[in-house]
Residue frames relative to the residue before (quaternion, step in Angstrom):
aa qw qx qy qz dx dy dz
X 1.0000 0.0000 0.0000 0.0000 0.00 0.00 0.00
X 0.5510 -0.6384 0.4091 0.3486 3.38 -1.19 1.03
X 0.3090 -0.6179 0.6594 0.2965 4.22 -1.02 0.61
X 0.5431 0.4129 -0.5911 0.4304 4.06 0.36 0.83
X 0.1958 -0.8538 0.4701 0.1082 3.35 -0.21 0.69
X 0.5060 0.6589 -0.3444 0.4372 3.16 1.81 -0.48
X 0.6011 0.6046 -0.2864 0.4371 3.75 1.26 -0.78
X 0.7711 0.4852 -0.2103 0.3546 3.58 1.48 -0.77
X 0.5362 -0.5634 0.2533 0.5752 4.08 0.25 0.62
X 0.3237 -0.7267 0.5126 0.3231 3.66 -0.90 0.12
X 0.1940 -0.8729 0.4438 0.0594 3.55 -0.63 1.12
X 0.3118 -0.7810 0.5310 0.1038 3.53 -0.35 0.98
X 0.1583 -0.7914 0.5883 0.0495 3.74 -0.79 1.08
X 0.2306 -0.8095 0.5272 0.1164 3.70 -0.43 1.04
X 0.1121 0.7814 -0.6122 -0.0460 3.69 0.06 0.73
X 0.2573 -0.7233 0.6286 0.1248 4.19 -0.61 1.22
X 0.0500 0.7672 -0.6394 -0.0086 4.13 -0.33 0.55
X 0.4489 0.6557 -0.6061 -0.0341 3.03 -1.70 0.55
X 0.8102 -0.0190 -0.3289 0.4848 2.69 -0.94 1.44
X 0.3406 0.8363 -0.2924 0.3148 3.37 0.84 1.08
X 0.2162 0.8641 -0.4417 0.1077 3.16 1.93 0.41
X 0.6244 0.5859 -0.2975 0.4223 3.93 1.37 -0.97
X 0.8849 0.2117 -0.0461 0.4122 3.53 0.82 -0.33
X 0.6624 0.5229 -0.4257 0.3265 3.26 1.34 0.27
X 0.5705 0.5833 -0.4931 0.3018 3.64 0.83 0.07
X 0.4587 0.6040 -0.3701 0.5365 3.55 1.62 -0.78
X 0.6949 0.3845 -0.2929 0.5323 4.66 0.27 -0.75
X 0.7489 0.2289 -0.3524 0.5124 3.73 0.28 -0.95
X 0.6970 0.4019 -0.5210 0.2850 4.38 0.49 0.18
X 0.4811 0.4934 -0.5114 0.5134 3.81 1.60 0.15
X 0.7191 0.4084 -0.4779 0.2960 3.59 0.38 0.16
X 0.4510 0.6816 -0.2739 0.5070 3.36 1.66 -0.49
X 0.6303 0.4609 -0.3875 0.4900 3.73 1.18 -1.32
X 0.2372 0.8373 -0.4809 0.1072 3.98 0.58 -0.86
X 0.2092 -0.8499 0.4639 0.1369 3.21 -0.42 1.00
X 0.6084 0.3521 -0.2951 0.6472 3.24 2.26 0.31
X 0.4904 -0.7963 0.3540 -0.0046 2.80 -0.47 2.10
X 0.5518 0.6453 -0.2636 0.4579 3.58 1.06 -0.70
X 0.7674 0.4953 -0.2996 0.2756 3.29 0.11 -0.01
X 0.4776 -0.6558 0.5293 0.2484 3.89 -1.35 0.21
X 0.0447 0.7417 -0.6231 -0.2441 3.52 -0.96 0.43
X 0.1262 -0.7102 0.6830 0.1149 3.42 -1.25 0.70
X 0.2343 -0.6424 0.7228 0.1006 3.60 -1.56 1.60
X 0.2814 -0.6736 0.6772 0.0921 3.27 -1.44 1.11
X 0.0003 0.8874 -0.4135 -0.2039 3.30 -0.65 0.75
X 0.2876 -0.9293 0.1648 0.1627 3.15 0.46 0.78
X 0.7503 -0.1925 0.1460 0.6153 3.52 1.06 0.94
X 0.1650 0.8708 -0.4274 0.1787 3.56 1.18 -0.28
X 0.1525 0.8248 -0.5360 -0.0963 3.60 -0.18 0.70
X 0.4209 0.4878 -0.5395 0.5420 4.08 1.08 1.12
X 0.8516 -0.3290 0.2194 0.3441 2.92 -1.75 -0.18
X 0.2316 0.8053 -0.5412 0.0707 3.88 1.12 -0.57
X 0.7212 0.3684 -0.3073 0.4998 3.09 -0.32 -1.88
X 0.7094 0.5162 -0.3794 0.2938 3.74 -0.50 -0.88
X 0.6689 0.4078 -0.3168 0.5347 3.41 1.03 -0.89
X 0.4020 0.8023 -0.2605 0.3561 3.79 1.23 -0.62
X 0.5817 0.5910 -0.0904 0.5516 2.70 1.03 -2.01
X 0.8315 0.4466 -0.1436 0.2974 2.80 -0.48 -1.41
X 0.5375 0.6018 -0.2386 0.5404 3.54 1.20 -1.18
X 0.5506 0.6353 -0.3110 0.4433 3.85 1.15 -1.43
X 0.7767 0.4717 -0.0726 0.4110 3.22 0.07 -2.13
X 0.5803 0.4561 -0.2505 0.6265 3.89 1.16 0.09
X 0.8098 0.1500 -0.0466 0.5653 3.51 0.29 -0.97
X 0.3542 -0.7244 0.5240 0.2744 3.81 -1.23 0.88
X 0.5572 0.6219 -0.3612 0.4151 3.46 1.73 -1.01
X 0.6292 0.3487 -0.4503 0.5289 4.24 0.52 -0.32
X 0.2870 -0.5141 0.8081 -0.0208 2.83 -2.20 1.21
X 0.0383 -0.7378 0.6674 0.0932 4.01 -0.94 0.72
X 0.0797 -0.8345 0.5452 -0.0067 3.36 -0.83 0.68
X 0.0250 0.8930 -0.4339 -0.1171 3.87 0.74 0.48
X 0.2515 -0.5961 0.6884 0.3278 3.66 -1.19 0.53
X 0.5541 -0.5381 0.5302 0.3496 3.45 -2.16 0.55
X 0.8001 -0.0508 -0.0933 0.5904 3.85 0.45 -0.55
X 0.6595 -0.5417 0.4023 0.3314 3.40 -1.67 0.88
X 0.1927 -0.8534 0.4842 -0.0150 3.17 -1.05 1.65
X 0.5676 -0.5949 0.2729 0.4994 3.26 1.81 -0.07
X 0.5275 -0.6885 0.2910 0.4038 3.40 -1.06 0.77
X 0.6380 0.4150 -0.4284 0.4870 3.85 0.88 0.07
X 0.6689 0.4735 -0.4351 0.3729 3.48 0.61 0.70
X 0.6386 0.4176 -0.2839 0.5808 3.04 1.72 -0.39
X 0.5231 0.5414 -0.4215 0.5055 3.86 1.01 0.49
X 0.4866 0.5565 -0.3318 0.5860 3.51 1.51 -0.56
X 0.6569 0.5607 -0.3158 0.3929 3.30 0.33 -1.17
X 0.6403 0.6393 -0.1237 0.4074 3.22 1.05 -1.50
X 0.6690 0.4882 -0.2740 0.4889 3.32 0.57 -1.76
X 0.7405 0.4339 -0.2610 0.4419 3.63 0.73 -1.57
X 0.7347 0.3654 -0.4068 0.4014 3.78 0.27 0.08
X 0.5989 0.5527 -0.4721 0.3361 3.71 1.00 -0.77
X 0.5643 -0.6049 0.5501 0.1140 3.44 -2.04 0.22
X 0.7598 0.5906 -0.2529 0.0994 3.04 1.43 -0.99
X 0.3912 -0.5357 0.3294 0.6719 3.53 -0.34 -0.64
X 0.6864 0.4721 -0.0769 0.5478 3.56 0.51 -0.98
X 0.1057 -0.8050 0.5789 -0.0748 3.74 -1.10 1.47
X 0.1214 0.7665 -0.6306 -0.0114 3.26 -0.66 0.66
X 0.2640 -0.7186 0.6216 0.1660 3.92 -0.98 1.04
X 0.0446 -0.6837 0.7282 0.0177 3.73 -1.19 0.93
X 0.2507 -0.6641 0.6436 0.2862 3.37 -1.49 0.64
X 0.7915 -0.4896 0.2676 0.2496 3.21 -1.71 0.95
X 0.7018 0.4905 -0.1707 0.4876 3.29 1.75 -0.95
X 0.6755 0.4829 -0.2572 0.4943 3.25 1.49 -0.44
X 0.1386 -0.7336 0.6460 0.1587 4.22 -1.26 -0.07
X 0.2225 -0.7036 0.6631 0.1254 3.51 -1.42 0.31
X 0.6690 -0.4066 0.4811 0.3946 3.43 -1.66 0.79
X 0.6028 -0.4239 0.6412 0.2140 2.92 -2.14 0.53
X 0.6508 0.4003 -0.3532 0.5398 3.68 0.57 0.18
X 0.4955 0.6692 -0.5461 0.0918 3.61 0.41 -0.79
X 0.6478 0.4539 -0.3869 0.4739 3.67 0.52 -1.59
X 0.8083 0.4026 -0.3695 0.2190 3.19 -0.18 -1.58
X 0.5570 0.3909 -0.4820 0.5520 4.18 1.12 -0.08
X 0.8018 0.2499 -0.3702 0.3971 3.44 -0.67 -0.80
X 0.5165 0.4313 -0.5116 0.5342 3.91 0.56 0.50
X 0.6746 0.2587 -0.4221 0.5476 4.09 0.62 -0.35
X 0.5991 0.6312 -0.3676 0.3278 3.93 0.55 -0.28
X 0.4776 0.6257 -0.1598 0.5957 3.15 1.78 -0.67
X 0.8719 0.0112 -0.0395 0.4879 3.24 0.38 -1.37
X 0.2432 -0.9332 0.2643 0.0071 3.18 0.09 1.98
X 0.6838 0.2037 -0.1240 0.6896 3.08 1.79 -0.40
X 0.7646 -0.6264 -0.0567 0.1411 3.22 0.82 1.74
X 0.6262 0.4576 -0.1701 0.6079 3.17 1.80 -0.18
X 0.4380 -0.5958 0.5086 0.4409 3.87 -0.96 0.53
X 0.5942 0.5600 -0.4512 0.3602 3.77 0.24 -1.11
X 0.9331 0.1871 -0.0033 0.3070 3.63 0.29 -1.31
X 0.0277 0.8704 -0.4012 0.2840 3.15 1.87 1.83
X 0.4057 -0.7547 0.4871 0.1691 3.08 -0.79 0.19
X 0.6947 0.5619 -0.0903 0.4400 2.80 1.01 -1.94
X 0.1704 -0.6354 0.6996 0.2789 4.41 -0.93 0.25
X 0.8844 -0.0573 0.0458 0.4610 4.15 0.39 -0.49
X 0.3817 -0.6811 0.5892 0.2078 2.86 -1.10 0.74
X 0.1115 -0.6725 0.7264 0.0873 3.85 -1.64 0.11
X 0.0851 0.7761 -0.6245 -0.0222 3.33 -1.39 0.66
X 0.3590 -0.7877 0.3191 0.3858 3.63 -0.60 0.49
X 0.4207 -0.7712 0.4487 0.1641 3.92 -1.28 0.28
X 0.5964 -0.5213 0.5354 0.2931 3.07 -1.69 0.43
X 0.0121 0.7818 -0.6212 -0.0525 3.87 -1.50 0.97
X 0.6646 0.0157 -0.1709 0.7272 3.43 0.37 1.70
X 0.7401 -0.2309 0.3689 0.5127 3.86 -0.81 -1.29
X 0.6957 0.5331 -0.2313 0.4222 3.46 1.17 0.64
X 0.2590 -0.8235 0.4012 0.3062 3.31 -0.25 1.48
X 0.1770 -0.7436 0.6274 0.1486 3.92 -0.98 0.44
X 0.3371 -0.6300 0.6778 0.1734 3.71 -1.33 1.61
X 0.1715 -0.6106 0.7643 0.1168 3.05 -1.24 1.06
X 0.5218 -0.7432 0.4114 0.0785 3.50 -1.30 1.48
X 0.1199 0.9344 -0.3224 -0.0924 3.93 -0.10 0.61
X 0.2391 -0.7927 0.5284 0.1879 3.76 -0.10 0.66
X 0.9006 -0.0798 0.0588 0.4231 3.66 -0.52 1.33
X 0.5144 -0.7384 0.0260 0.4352 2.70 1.85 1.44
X 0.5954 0.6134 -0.2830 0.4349 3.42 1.30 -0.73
X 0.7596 0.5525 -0.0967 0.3291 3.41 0.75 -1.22
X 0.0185 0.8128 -0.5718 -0.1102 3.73 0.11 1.18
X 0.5719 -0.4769 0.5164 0.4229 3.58 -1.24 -0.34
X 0.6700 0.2469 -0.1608 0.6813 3.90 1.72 -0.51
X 0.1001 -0.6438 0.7277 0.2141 3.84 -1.01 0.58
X 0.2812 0.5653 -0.7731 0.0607 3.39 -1.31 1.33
X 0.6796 -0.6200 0.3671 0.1377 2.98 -2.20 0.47
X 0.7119 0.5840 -0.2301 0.3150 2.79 1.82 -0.45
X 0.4042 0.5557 -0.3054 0.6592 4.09 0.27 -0.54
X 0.7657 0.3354 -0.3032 0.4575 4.23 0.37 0.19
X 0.0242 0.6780 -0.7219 -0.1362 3.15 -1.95 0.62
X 0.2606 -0.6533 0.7090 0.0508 3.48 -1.39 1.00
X 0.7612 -0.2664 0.5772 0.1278 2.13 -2.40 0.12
X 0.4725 -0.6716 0.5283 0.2159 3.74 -0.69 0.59
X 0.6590 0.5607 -0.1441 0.4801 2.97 1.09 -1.62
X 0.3700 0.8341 -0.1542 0.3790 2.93 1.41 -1.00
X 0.7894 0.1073 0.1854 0.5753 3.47 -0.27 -1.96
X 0.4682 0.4931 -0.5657 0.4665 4.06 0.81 0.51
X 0.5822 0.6578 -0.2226 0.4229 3.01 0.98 -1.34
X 0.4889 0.6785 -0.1395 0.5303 3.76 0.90 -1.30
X 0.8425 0.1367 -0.0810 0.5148 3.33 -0.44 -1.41
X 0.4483 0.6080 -0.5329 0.3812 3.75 0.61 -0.42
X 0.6975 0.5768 -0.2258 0.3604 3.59 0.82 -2.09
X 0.5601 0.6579 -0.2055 0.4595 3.50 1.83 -1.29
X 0.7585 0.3881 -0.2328 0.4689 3.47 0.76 -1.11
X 0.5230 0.6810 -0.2599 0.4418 3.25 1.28 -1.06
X 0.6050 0.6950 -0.0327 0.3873 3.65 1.02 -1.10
X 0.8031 0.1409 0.2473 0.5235 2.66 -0.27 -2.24
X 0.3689 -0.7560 0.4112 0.3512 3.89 1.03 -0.33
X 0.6449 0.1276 -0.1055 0.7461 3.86 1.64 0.11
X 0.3690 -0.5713 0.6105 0.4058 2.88 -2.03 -0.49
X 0.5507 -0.6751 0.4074 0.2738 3.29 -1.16 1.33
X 0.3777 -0.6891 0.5450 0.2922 3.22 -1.10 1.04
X 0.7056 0.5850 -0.2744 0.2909 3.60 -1.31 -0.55
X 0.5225 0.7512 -0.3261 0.2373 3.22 0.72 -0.54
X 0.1522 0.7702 -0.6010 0.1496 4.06 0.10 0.18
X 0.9253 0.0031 -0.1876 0.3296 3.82 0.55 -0.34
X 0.4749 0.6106 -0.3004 0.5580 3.66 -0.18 0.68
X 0.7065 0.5839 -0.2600 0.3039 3.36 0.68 -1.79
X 0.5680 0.4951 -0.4939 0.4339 3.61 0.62 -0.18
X 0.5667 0.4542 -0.4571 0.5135 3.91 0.67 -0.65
X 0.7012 0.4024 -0.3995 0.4321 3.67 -0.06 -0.84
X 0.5953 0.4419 -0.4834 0.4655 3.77 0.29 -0.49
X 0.4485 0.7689 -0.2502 0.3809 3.97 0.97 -1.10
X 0.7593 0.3402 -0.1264 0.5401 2.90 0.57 -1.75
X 0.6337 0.5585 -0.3654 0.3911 3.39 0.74 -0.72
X 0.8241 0.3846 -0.1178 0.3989 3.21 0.31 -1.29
X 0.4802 0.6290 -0.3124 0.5255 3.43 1.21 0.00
X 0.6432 0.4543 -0.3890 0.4780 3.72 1.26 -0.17
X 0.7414 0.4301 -0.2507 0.4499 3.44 1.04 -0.18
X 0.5568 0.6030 -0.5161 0.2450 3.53 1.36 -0.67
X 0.3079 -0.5103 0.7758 0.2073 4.10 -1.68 -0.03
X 0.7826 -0.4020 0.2058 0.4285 3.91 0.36 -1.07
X 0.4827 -0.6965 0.5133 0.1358 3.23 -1.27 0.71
X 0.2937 -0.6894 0.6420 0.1619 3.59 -1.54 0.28
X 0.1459 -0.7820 0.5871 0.1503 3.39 -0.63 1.02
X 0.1414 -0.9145 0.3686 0.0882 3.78 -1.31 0.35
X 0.2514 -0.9460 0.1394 0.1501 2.94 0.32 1.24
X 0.7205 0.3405 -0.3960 0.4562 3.27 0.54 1.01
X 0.5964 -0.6036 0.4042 0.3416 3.85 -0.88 0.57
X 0.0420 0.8496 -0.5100 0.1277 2.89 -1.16 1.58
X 0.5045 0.5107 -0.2370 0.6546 3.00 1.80 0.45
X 0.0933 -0.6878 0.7192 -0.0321 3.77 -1.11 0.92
X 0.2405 -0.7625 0.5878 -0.1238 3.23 -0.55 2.19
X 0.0527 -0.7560 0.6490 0.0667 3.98 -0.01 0.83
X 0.0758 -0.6543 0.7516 0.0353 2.78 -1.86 0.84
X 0.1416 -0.6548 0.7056 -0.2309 3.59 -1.16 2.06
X 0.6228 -0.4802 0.5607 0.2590 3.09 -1.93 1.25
X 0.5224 0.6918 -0.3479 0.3571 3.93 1.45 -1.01
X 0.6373 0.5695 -0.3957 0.3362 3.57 0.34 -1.80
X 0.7381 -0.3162 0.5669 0.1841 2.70 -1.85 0.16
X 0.7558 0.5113 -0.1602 0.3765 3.66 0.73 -1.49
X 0.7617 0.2885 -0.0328 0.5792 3.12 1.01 -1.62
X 0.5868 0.5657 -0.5612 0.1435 3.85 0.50 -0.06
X 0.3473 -0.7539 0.3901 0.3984 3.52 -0.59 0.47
X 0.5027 0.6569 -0.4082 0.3861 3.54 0.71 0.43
X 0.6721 0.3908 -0.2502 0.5769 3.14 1.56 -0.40
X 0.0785 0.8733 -0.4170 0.2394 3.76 1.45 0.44
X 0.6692 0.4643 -0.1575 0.5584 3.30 0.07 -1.87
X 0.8816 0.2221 -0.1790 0.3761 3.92 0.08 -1.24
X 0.5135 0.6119 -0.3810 0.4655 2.92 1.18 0.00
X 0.5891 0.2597 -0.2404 0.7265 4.04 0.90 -0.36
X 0.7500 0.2157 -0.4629 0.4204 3.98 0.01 0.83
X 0.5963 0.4407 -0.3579 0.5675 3.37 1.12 0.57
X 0.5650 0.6022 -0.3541 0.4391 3.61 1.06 -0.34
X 0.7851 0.3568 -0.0975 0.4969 3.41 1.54 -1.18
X 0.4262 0.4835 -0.4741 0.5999 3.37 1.69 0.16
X 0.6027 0.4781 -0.4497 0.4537 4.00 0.49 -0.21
X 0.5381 0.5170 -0.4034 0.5296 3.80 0.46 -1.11
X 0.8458 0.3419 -0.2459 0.3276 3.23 -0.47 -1.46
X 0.3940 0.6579 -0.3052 0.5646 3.87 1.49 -0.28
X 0.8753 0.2826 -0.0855 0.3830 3.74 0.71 -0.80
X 0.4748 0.5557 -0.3364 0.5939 2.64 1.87 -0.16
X 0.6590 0.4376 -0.4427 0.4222 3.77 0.73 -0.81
X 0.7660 0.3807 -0.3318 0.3977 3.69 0.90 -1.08
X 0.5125 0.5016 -0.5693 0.4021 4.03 0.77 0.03
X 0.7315 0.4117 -0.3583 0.4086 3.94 0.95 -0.91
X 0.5082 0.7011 -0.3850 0.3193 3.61 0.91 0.29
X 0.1469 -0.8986 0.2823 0.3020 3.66 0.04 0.55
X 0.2821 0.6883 -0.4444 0.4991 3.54 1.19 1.51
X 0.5659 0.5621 -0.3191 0.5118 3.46 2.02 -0.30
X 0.4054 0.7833 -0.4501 0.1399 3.64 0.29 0.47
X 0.0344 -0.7825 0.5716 0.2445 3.93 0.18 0.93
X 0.5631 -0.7241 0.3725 0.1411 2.68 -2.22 -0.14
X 0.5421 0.3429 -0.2970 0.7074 2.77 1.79 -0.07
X 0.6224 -0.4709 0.4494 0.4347 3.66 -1.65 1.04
X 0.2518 0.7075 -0.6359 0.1780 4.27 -0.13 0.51
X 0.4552 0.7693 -0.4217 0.1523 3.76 0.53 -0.11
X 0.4855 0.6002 -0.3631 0.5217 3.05 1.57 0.43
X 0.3772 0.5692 -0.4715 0.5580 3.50 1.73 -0.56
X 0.7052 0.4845 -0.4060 0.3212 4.03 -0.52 -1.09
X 0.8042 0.2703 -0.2956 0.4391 3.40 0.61 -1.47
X 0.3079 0.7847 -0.4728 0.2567 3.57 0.32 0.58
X 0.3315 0.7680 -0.3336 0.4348 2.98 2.61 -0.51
X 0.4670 0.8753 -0.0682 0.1048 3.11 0.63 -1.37
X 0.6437 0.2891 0.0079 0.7085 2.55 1.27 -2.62
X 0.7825 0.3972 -0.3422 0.3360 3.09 0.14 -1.15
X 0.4774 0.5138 -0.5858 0.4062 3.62 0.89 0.30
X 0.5154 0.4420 -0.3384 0.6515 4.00 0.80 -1.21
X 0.6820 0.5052 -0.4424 0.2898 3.69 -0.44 0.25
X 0.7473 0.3765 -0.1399 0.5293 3.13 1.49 -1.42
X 0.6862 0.3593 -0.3969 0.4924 3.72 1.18 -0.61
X 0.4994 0.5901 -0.4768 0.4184 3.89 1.14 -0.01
X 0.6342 0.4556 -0.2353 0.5786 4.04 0.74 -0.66
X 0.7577 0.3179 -0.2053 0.5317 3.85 -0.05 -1.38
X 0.7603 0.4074 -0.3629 0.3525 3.82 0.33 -0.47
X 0.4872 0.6012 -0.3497 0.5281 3.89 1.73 -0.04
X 0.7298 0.4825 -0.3021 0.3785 4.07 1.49 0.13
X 0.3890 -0.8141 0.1941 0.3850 3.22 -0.42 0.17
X 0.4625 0.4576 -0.6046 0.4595 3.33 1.17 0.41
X 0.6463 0.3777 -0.5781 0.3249 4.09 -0.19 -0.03
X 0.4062 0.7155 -0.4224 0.3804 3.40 1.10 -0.63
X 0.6568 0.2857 -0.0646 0.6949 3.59 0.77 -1.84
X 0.6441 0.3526 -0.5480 0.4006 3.54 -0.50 0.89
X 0.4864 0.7131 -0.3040 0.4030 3.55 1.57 -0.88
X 0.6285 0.6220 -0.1299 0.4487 3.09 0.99 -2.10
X 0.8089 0.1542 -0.3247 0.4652 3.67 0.34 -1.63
X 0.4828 0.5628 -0.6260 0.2416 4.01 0.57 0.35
X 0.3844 -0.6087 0.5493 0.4243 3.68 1.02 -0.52
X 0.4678 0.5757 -0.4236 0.5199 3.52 0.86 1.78
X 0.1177 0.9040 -0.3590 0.1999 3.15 1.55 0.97
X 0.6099 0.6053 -0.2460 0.4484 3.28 1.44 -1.18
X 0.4779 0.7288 -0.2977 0.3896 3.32 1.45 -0.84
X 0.8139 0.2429 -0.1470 0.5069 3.77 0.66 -1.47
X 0.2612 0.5089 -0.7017 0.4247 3.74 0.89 1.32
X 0.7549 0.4142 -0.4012 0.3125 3.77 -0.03 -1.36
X 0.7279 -0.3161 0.4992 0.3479 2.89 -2.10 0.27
X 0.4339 -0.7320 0.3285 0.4100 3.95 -0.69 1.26
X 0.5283 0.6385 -0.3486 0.4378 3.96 1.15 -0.98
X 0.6039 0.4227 -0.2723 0.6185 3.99 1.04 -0.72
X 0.7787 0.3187 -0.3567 0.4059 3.81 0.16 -0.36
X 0.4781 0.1920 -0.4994 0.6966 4.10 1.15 0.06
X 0.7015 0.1350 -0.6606 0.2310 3.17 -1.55 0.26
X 0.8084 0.3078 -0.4615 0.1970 3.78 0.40 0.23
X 0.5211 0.6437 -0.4336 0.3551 3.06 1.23 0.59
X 0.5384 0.4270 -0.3814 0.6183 3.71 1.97 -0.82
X 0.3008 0.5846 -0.6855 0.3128 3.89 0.07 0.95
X 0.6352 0.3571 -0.4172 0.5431 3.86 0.35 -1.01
X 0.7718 0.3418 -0.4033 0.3534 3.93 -0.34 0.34
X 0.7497 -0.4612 0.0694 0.4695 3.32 -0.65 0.09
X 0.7725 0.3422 -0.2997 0.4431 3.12 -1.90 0.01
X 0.1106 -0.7768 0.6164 -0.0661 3.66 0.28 0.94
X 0.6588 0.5101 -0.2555 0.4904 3.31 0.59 -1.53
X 0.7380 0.4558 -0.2507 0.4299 3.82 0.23 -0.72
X 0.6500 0.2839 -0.3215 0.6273 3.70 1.06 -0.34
X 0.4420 0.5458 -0.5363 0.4682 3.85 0.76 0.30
X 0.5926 0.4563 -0.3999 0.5298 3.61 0.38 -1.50
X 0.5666 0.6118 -0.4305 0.3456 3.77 0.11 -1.64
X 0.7827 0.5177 -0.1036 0.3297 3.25 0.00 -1.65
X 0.6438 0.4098 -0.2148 0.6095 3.77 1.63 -1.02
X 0.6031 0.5248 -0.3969 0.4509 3.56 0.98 -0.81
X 0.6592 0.4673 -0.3072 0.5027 3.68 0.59 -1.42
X 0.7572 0.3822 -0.2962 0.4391 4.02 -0.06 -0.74
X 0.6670 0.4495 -0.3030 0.5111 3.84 0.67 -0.70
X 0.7557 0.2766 -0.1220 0.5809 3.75 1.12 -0.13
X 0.5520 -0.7706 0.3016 0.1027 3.22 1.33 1.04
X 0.6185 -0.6643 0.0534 0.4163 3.07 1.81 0.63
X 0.1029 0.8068 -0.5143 0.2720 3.14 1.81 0.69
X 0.8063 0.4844 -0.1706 0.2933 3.53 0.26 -2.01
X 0.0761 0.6968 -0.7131 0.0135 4.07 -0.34 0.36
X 0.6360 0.5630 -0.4973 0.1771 3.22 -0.41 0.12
């Protein structure tokens, strides 16, 4: 690789942190390790009320390539990726969570995947995808018409800049802001967004991303249960307003990428509705009747208000005529 670095795209790393004092120096030093030098890393903190920011700092004041940028209260991770998108420089974006890290290769493939016929000016590609590792295990992430995953997340990707202005413009346009709160779901809504602008994608074939899962996260704590399955469905319903908007219009046939909402809606009330605080969140919605059924029979009737009705109908005949053999 050339030692002008100025010759090589410049790549912006998005690292969103809160409360993450256990795991973010280990994500923001695999981006430091980078074997593509060009690039910026910027830590969002995001309201953080442990040590983060401080270690942040600190991380700064060592390294010229981190940028810290802190929000006063915690706005959610798709507000603090906004945050992100709007402060970076690069040409090329790539969003890591604080708990997660990426190979010393990552930038430099999915920055040549991007630019398939060798130059930045005369890419093709708007992002790249590659699949990842969960623990010491590599994991294929599944695509229909390259674009299309069976999960819409943000990480395991680099874009275009242009890219994800574009994105949040469609977001504000929309929604009249960017929504605060957000922490689950929000990768589908970015999806949905960014899927109105894509032309084409780069797939990659080998795992280059290391996706942790901790009792800590955001995702999995069970204290965050209850809000975690009212924030999952404040996303759904988010995408439903922007798919019925008529500024939603992709370009490539990928509309199967959107309804993917769907599963992953039956995904989150199948898991969060088997606990007992969603159970007792169920109860105070006056949806009590809800935690008599079997838990696989109550998400497929709650991801009815989202798409593909008809398909969780079949769901619903398949699962009862087979006595609950069928989940699928």
């Amino acid at each position: 690789m050339s030692e002008n670095y100025s010759l090589e795209p410049f790549v912006s790393l998005i690292i969103p942190a809160y409360n993450a004092e256990n795991f973010l120096q280990k994500s923001v030093q695999s981006c430091l390790e980078q074997s593509h030098k060009n690039l910026e890393i910027l830590i969002i903190d995001d309201g953080s009320i442990d040590s983060t920011l401080q270690i942040a700092y600190e991380l700064a004041q060592n390294h010229a390539q981190i940028k810290v940028f802190a929000q006063s209260q915690n706005r959610g991770t798709f507000a603090a990726r906004a945050r992100g998108i709007e402060e970076s420089r690069g040409d090329f974006i790539a969003f890591v969570d604080a708990d997660d890290w990426i190979e010393s290769g990552f930038c430099a493939q999915m920055v040549a995947a991007i630019m398939r016929k060798g130059d930045f000016a005369n890419a093709t590609a708007d992002f790249a995808v590659c699949h990842y590792f969960l623990g010491d295990l590599p994991k294929i992430r599944v695509f229909d018409n390259k674009v299309a995953g069976t999960r819409i997340v943000n990480w395991a990707c680099l874009y275009r800049r242009a890219l994800l202005l574009q994105a949040l413009s469609l977001c504000t346009r929309v929604f009249g802001e960017i929504p605060n709160g957000l922490f689950s779901g929000e990768d589908t809504l970015m999806g949905l967004l960014i899927i109105s602008f894509v032309r084409d994608c780069s797939v990659m074939n080998a795992p280059l991303y290391h996706y942790t899962q901790h009792d800590e996260s955001t995702t999995h704590s069970a204290a965050l249960r209850p809000k975690r399955l009212q924030n999952a469905a404040l996303c759904f319903d988010l995408g439903k307003t922007l798919q019925a908007h008529p500024a939603w219009n992709p370009s490539l046939p990928v509309r199967e990428f959107a309804h993917t909402t769907s599963n992953l809606a039956i995904y989150e009330f199948y898991i969060l509705q088997r606990h007992t605080d969603s159970i007792m969140m169920l109860q105070s919605e006056q949806q009590s009747y809800l935690v008599r059924l079997p838990p696989y029979l109550c998400a497929l009737l709650c991801a009815r208000r989202y798409h593909w009705r008809w398909r969780n109908d079949l769901r619903i005949v398949l699962y009862c005529l087979s006595f609950g053999v069928i989940k699928r």
